[in-house]
N, C-alpha and C positions, 0 to 999 in steps of 0.2 A: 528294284528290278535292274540289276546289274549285270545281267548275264542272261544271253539267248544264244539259240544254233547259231552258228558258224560270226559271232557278234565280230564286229570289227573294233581296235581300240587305236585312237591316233593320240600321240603323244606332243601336246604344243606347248614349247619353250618363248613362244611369244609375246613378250608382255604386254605390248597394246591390245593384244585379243584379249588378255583377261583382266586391261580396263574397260575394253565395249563391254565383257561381260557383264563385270562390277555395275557400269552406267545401267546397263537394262536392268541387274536385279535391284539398284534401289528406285528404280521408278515403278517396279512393281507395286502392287497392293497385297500389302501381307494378309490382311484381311478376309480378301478372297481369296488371295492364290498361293497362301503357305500350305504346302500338304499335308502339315501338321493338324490342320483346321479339320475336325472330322465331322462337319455337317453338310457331307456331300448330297450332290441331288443323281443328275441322271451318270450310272459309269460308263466309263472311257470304252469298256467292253464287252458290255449288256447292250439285248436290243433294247430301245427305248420302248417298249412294251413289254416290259419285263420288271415287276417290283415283287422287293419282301418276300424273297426266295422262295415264289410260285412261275412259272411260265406262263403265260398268256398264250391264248390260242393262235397269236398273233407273231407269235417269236420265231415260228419257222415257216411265214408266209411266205409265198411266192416274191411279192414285193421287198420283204425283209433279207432273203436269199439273193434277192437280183442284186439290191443293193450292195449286198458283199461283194459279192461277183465284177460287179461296175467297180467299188472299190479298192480291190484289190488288183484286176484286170485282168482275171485268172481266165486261161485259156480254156478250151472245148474241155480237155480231158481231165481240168485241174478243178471246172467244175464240175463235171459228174464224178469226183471221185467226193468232191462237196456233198452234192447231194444223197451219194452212199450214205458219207457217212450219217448224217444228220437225218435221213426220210426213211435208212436201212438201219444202220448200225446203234445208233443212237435212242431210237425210237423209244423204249423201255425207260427214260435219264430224261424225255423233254419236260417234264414238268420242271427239274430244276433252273433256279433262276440264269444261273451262268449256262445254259446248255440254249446258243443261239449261233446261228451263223458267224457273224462275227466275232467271236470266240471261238469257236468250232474250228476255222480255218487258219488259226493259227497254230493245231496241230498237226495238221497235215502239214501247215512250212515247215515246224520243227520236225516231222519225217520224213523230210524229205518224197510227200505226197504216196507215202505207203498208206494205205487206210487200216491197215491189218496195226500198225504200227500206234497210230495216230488214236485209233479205240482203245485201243490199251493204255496208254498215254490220258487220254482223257476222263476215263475211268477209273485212275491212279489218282488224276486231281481231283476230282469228287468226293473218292476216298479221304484223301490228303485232308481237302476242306472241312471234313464231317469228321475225321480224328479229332482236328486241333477247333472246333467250333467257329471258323473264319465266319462263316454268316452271322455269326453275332457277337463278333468281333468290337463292331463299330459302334454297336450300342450300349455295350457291357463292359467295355475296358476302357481303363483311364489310364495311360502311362504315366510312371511317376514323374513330378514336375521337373526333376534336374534332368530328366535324360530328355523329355520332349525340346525342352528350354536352350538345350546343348548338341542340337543335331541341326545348324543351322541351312536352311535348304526353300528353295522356292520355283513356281512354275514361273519361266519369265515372261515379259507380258512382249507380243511376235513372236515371229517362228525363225524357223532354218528356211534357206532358199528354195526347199521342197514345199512349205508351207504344213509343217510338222511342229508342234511345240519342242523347248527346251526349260528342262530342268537343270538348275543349279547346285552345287552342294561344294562345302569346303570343309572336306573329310579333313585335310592337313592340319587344322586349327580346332579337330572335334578330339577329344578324348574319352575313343570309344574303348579303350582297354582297361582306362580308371571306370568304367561306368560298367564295364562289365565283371569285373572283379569287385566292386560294389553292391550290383543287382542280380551276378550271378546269368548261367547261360539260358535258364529257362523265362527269364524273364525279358533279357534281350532278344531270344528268338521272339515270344511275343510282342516288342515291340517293332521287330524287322517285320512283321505280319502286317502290324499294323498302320506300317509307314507306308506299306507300297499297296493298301486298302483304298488308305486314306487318299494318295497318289491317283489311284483308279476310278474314281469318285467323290473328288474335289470338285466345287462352286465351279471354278475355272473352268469347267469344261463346256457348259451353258454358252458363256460367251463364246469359245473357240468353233461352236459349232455353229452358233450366229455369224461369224464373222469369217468362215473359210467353207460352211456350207458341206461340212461333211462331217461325220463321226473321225475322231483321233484313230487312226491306227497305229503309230510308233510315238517312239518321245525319246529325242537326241538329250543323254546323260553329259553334264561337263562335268568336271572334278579337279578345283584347285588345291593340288596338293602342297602348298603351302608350308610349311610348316610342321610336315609328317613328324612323327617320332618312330624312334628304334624300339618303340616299346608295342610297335604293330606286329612285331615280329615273335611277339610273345607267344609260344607253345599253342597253350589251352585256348587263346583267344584265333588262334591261324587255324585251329580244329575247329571250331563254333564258326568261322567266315567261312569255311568247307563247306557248313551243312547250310547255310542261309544262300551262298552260291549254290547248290544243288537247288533246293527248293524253288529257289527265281528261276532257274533254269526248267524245272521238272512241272511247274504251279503257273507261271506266269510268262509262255510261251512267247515269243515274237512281240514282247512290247518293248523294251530297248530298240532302238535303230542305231545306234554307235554310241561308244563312251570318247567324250573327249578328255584329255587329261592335259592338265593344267601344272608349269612349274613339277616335273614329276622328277624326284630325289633318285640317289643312287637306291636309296629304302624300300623308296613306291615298286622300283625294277625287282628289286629281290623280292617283295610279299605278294607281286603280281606273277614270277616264276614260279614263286609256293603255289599259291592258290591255282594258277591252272593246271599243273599234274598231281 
């Protein structure tokens, strides 16, 4: 999940920031909190009445809506346009597992609160999800061991000063261009599926919601680029980051809250110019 509406990216050349960072990810617990780890329990953006891609009668209760509403802090008009969509527009799509408030309203951030926009939109990822079999993703794919093994990356254990999780990752030192001229782009696309599944639905989330008392709505991305190569900038592989940047964008609405970029190369500049026009 690297890319949402209007995503903010800050670029920090500080290097004590990214030994706090280093400090907090080896105190993490790989165990529970590498996203790699696909034995997820409750998601980051399901209501928690909601399993094994049925809906509960319970996913567009009153209580469950308020919650968003509180959550998010959406004004008078931002939730009745909530309610449209979910109790009007939606209605036909509630049995599905991902069709809950808390989901729901992060299509309307990404339209900028048009509903007309936001049904369409949400209806596209339903679509999207039932092409590529994402619901059973988690139970029927194994990624092959050198690419899992070589995407090094972790939920750190505390949050940002909002009280928001932060994920780690050091693209600079990964060689995602040998892995994909290796495994080829249909298999990377399913694993970029699978990473921001697994991410959605990771052990980790249990505790953070013991411990901060609310469902995750964002997750602050850092990125030490480290180490980048010029070989990011490789054609067929800059066309394959185009479509997995769409899809987090078009599939995985408003769950980035900012990228931080770590040590970022003259390279990281140029393949970030690509990839956003």
């Amino acid at each position: 999940f690297l890319t949402s509406t209007a995503i903010r990216v800050k670029v920090l050349l500080n290097s004590s920031m990214l030994e706090k960072a280093r400090r907090e990810e080896e105190k993490s617990n790989p165990a529970s909190d590498d996203v790699n780890d696909e034995r997820g329990v409750m998601p980051i953006l399901r209501s928690s009445n909601v399993a094994d891609g049925t809906a509960s009668s319970e996913a567009w209760s009153e209580k469950s809506f308020q919650e968003t509403v509180d959550g998010w802090g959406l004004t008078e008009e931002e939730t009745e346009a909530l309610r449209e969509l979910g109790y009007v527009r939606l209605v036909d799509v509630r049995y599905h597992s991902w069709c809950a408030p808390d989901f729901a309203v992060r299509f309307l951030l990404a339209s900028y609160w048009d509903v007309d926009k936001a049904e369409a939109m949400f209806r596209n990822m339903l679509q999207w999800r039932e092409d590529h079999n994402v619901d059973e993703l988690m139970s029927k794919y194994t990624p092959p061991k050198i690419i899992k093994d070589n995407y090094p990356g972790a939920i750190l254990k505390g949050t940002d000063y909002e009280g928001d999780p932060v994920y780690m990752s050091r693209l600079g030192v990964t060689d995602v261009v040998g892995m994909f001229q290796q495994f080829g782009p249909d298999e990377m696309y399913k694993f970029e599926i699978y990473k921001r599944e697994a991410a959605i639905t990771g052990r980790w989330i249990t505790d953070y919601e013991k411990e901060q008392g609310r469902r995750v709505k964002q997750v602050v991305i850092v990125e030490d680029m480290e180490g980048l190569s010029s070989r990011l900038l490789n054609r067929a592989y800059a066309k394959f980051f185009e479509d997995v940047l769409r899809f987090d964008q078009d599939n995985y609405c408003e769950v980035t809250k900012k990228i931080i970029v770590l040590r970022a190369s003259k390279i990281f500049r140029v393949a970030w110019s690509v990839a956003k026009t």
